[in-house]
C-alpha positions as semicolon CSV with decimal commas, in nm:
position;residue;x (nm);y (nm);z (nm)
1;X;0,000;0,000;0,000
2;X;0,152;0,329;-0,123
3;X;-0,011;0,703;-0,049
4;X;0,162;0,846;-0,330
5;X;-0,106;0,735;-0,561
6;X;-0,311;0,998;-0,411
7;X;-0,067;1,272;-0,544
8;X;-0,127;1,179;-0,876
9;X;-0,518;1,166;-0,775
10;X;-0,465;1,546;-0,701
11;X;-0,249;1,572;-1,035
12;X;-0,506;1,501;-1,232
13;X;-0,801;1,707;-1,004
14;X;-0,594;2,049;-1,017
15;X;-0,537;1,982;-1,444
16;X;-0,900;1,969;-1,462
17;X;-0,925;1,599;-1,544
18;X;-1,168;1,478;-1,307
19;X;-1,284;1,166;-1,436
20;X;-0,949;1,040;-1,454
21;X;-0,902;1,196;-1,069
22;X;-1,226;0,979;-0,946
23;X;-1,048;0,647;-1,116
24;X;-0,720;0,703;-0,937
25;X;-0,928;0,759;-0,587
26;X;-1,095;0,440;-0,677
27;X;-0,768;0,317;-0,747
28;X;-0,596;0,424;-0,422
29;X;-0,911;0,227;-0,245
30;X;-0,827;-0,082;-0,449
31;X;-0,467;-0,083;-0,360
32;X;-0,517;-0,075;0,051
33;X;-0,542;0,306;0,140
34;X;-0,783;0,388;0,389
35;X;-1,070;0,444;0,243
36;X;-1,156;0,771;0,487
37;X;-0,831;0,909;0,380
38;X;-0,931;0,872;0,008
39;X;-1,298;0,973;0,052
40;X;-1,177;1,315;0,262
41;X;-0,942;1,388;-0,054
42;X;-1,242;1,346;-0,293
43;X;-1,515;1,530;-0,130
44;X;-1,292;1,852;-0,006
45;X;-1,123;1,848;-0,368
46;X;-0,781;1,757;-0,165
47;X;-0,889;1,990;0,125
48;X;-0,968;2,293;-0,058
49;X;-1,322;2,356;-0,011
50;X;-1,583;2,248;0,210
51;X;-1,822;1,958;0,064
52;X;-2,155;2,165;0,047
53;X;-2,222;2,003;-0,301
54;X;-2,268;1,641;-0,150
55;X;-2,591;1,534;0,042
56;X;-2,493;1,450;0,429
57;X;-2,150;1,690;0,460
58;X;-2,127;1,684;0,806
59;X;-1,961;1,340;0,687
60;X;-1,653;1,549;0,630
61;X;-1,637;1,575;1,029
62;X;-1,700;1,199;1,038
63;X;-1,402;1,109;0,801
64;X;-1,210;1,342;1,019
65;X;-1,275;1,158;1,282
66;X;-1,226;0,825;1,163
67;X;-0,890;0,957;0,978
68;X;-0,736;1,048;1,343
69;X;-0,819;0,714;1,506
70;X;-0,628;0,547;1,244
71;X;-0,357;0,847;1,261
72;X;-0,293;0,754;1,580
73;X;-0,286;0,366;1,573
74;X;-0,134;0,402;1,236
75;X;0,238;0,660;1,204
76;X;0,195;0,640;0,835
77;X;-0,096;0,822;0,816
78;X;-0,008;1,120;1,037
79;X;0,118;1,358;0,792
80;X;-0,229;1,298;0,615
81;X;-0,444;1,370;0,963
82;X;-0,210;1,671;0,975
83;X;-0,291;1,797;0,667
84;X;-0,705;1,699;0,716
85;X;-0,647;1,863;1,043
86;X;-0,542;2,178;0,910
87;X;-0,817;2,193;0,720
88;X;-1,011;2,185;1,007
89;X;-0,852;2,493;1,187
90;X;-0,896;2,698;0,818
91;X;-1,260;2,585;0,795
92;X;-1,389;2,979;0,755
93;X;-1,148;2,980;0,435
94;X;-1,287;2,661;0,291
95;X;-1,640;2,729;0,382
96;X;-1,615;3,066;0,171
97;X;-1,431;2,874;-0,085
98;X;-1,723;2,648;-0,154
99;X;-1,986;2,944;-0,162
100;X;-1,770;3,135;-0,421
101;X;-1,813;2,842;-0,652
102;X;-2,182;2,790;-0,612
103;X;-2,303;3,155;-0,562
104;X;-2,433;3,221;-0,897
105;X;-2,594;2,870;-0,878
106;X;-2,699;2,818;-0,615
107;X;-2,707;3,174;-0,354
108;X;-2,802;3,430;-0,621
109;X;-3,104;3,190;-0,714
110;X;-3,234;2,948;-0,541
111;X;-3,444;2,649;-0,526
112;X;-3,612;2,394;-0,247
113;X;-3,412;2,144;-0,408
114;X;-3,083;2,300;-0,387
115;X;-2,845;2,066;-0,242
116;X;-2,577;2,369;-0,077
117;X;-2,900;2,525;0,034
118;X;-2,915;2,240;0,233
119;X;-2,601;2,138;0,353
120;X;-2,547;2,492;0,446
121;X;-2,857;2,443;0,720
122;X;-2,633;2,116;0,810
123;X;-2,299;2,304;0,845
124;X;-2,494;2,538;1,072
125;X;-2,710;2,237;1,276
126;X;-2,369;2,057;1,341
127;X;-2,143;2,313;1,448
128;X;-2,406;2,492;1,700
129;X;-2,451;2,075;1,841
130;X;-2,078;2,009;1,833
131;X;-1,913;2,395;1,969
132;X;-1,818;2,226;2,308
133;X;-1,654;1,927;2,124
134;X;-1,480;2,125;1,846
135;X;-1,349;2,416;2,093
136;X;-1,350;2,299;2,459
137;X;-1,286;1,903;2,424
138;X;-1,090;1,929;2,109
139;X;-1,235;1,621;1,997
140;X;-0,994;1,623;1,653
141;X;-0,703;1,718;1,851
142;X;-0,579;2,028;1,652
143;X;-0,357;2,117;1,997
144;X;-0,185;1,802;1,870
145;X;-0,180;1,821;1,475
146;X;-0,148;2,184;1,408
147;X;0,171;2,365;1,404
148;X;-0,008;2,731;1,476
149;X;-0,307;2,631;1,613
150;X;-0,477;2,942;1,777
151;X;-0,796;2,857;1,984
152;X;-0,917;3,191;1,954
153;X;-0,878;3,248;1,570
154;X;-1,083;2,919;1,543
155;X;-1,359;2,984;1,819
156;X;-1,397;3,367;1,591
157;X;-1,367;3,189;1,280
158;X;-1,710;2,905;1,375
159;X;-1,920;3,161;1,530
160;X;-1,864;3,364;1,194
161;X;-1,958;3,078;0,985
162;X;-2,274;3,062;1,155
163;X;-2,377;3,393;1,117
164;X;-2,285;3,349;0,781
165;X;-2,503;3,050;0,713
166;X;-2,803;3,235;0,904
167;X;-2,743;3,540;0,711
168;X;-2,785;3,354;0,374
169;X;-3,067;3,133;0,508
170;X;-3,260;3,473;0,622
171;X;-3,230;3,696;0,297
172;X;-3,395;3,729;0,026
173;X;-3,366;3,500;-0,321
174;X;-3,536;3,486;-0,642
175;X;-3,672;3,102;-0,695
176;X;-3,771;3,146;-1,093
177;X;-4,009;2,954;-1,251
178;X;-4,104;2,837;-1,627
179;X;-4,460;2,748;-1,747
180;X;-4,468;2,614;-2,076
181;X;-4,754;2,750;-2,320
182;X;-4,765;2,552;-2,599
183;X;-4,567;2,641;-2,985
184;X;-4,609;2,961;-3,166
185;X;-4,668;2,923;-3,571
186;X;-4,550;3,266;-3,745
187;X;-4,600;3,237;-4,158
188;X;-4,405;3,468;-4,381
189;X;-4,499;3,452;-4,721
190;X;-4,319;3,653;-5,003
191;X;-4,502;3,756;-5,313
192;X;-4,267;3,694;-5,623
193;X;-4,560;3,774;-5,876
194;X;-4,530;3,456;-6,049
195;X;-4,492;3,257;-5,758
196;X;-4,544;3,279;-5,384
197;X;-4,326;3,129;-5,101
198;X;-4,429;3,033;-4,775
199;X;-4,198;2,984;-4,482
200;X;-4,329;2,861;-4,130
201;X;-4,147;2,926;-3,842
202;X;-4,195;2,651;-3,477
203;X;-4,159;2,767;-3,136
204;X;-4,234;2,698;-2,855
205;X;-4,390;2,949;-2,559
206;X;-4,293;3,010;-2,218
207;X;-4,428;3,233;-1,963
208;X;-4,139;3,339;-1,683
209;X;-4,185;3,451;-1,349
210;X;-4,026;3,453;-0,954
211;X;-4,119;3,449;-0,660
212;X;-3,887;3,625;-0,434
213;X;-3,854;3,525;-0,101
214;X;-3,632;3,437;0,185
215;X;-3,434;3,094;0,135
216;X;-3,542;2,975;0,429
217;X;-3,910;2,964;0,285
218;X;-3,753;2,767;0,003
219;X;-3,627;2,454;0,241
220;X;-3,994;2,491;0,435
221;X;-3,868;2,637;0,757
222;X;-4,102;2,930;0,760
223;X;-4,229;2,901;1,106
224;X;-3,884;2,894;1,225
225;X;-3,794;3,272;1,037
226;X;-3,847;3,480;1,355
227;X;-3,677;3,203;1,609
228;X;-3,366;3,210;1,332
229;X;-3,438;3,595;1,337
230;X;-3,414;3,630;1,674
231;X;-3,077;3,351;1,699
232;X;-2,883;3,537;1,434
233;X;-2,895;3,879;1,635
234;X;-2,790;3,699;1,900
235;X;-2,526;3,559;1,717
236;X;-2,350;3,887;1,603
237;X;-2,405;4,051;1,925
238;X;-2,143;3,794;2,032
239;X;-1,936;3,823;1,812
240;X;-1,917;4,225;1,869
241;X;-1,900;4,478;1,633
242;X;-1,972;4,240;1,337
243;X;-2,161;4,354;0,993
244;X;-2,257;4,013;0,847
245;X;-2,387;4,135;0,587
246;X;-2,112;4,386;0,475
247;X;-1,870;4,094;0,590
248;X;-2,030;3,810;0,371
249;X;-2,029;4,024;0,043
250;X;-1,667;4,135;0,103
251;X;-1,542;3,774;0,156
252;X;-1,701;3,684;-0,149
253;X;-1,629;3,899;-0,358
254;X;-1,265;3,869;-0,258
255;X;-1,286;3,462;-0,342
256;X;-1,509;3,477;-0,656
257;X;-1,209;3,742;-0,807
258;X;-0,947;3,482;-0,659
259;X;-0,773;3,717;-0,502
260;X;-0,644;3,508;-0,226
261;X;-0,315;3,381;-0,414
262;X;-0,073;3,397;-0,037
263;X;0,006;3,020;0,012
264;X;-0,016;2,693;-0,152
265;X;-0,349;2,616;-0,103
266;X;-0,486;2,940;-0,235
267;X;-0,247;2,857;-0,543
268;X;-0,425;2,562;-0,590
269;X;-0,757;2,642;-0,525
270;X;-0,731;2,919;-0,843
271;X;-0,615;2,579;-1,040
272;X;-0,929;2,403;-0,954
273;X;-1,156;2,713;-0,984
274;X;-1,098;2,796;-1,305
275;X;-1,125;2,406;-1,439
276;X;-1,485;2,462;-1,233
277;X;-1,577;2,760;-1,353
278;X;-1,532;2,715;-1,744
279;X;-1,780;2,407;-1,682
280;X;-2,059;2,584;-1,501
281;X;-2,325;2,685;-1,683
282;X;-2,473;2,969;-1,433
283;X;-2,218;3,172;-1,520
284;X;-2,246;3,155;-1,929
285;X;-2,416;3,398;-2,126
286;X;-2,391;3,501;-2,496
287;X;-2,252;3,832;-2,392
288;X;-1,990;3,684;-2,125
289;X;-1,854;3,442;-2,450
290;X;-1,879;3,770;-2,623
291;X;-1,688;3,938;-2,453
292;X;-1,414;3,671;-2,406
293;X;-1,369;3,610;-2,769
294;X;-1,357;3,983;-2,872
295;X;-1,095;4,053;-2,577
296;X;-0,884;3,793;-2,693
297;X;-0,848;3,899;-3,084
298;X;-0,788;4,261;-2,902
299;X;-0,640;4,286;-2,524
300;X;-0,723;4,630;-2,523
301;X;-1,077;4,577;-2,501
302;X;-1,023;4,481;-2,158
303;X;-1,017;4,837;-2,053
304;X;-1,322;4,902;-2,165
305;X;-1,466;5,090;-1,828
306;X;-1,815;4,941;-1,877
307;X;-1,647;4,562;-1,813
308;X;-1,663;4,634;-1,431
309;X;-2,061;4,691;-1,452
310;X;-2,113;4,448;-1,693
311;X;-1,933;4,150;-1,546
312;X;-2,098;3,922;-1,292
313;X;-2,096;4,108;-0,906
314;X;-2,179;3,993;-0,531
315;X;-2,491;4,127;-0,449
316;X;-2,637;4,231;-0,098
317;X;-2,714;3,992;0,163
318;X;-2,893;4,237;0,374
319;X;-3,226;4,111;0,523
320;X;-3,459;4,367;0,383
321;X;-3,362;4,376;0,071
322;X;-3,524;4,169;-0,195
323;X;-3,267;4,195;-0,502
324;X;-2,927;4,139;-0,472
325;X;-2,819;4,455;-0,668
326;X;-3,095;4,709;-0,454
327;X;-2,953;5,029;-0,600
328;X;-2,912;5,164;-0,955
329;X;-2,884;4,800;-1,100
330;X;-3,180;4,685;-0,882
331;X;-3,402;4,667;-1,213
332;X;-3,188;4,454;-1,388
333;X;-3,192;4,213;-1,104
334;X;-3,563;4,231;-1,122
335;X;-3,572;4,152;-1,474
336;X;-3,313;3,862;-1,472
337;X;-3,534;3,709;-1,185
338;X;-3,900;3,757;-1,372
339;X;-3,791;3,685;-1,673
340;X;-3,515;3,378;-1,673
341;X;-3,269;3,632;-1,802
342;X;-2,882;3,619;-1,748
343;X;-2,801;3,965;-1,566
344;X;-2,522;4,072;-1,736
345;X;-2,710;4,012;-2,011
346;X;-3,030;4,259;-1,920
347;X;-2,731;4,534;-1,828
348;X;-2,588;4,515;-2,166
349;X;-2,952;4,604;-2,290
350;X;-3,036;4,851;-2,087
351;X;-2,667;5,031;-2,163
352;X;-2,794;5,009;-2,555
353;X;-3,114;5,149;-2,551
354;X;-3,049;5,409;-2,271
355;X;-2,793;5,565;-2,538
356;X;-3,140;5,592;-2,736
357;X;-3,301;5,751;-2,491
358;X;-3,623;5,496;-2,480
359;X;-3,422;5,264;-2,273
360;X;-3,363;5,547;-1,970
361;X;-3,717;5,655;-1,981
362;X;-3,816;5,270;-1,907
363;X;-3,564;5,265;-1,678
364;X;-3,642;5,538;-1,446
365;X;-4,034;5,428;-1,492
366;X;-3,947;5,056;-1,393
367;X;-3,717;5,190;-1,112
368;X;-3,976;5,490;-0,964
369;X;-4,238;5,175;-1,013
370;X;-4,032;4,926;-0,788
371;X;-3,991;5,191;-0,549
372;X;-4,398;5,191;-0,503
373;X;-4,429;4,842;-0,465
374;X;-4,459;4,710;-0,819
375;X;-4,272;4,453;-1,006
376;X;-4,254;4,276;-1,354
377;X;-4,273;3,881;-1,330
378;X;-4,172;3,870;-0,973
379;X;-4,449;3,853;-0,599
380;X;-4,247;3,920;-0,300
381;X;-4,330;3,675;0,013
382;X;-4,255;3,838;0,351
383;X;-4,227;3,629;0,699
């Protein structure tokens, strides 16, 4: 039995071969590593990110668990409880890790089906049951395995993840529906005066529309909103002087433009971010592909000073507000969530016809009509 096979397991994660990564972890299995060692690898992407894509990730604690036992009975398999113990004490940085890669799919809109909706409710269940075990009893022994362990970094850094989960779970998201009305038939027919042509067009009908709400109504907790309510100001009161809100976006914002490039793991993480990224399809859009193809026959599009407006943002996560982008972009947000649009997308629109005029006129009427109450395609559900 040999751990190096799990190093080229990670090889071929962090080139963006993943298929190939899941056959060596199955290989790994095969040839006598533990399998807890090999499943913590494959669900924290070689402890990078916290699992909140998998059903049941509180496992991740379990592995942990199971991972030091065998540490300890087993010398070979310290250095690997060292490094799933570290991941432990850096469990903010993961946590915000995952939520950078699933925010446009999962945070920005949401559904009741939404697995890291979920899991992010488990997160928050298991650390407010476990706080004595993590912090007083030390129950993974991070005293033990962790070079610069700091019980008071780590106490900070699990009370923040809670508010954070709480804060998510109690603001407002857009959960977009499509009802399908049947195929449209358009005839053209030209007049050749000898001859006529017909041409019929097929397609088919949908009617778009949201219903914005917070995402706690979306996983059926609604009689629990003023309890969590009530919980999360708690929270932040002991934390002290703590803006979640202003905290959450900043954090995100700060992962989602990979800006964290100061160690290893950060270095990696960008490696296995933008393999993600290219593959999700939340954050295409025809003008995104646009805008990559027509910066890459000319760099100096790139400076274009309507790229920071245009491109894909963090949005609010205050409670009382129910689009993400509340200010001058909040009726592009509305829109996107009425009607199934990509926001970027709607921006690029309303840039175009508001240089001819009609666009700012229906943007200042759509914007002085949201401000009264009203909205296209989306009903706002309150607690």
């Amino acid at each position: 039995m040999s751990l190096s096979v799990l190093n080229d397991a990670k090889n071929k994660l962090l080139n963006g071969e993943f298929h190939l990564a899941t056959s060596y972890y199955n290989r790994a299995i095969t040839e006598g590593v533990e399998p807890c060692a090999v499943n913590l690898r494959y669900l924290t992407k070689e402890y990078l990110v916290y699992p909140l894509e998998y059903d049941h990730s509180i496992r991740y604690f379990e592995l942990l668990e199971e991972l030091m036992r065998i540490a300890k009975q087993n010398s070979e398999y310290e250095s690997e409880y060292q490094l799933a113990a570290a991941s432990l004490f850096d469990i903010k940085r993961l946590f915000l890790r995952s939520l950078s890669l699933f925010y446009f799919s999962d945070i920005l809109v949401s559904s009741s089906d939404s697995v890291v909706l979920r899991e992010i409710t488990e997160i928050h269940r298991y650390i407010k049951e476990n706080k004595e075990n993590l912090l007083e009893k030390d129950v993974f022994c991070l005293k033990e395995y962790v070079h610069n362990f700091n019980k008071k970094k780590f106490a900070r850094d699990i009370n923040i993840i809670e508010a954070y989960c709480m804060n998510i779970l109690l603001s407002y998201a857009a959960e977009q529906h499509s009802v399908y009305q049947g195929k449209r038939y358009t005839a053209t027919t030209l007049d050749y005066g000898y001859f006529y042509c017909t041409t019929v067009n097929e397609s088919d009908r949908y009617y778009h529309y949201a219903n914005i709400k917070p995402r706690l109504f979306l996983l059926g907790y609604e009689a629990y909103y003023h309890d969590f309510h009530k919980v999360y100001k708690e929270k932040l009161k002991e934390i002290g002087h703590f803006d979640s809100p202003k905290e959450l976006r900043k954090e995100l914002i700060y992962y989602t433009s990979h800006k964290d490039k100061k160690d290893n793991s950060a270095k990696d993480f960008l490696k296995y971010a933008k393999h993600f990224e290219k593959n999700d399809a939340s954050r295409q859009s025809w003008f995104g592909d646009l805008k990559k193809i027509s910066s890459t026959i000319n760099p100096l599009l790139k400076l274009n000073p309507f790229n920071s407006i245009l491109n894909k943002n963090i949005g609010s996560f205050e409670l009382n507000a129910y689009f993400p982008q509340k200010k001058v972009w909040g009726v592009c947000s509305m829109l996107a969530a009425g009607k199934g649009w990509k926001v970027d997308t709607v921006r690029w629109v309303m840039i175009v016809s508001a240089c001819l005029f009609v666009g700012l006129f229906a943007y200042v009427a759509l914007a002085i009509a949201m401000k009264l109450g009203f909205y296209i395609g989306v009903t706002i559900e309150k607690p």
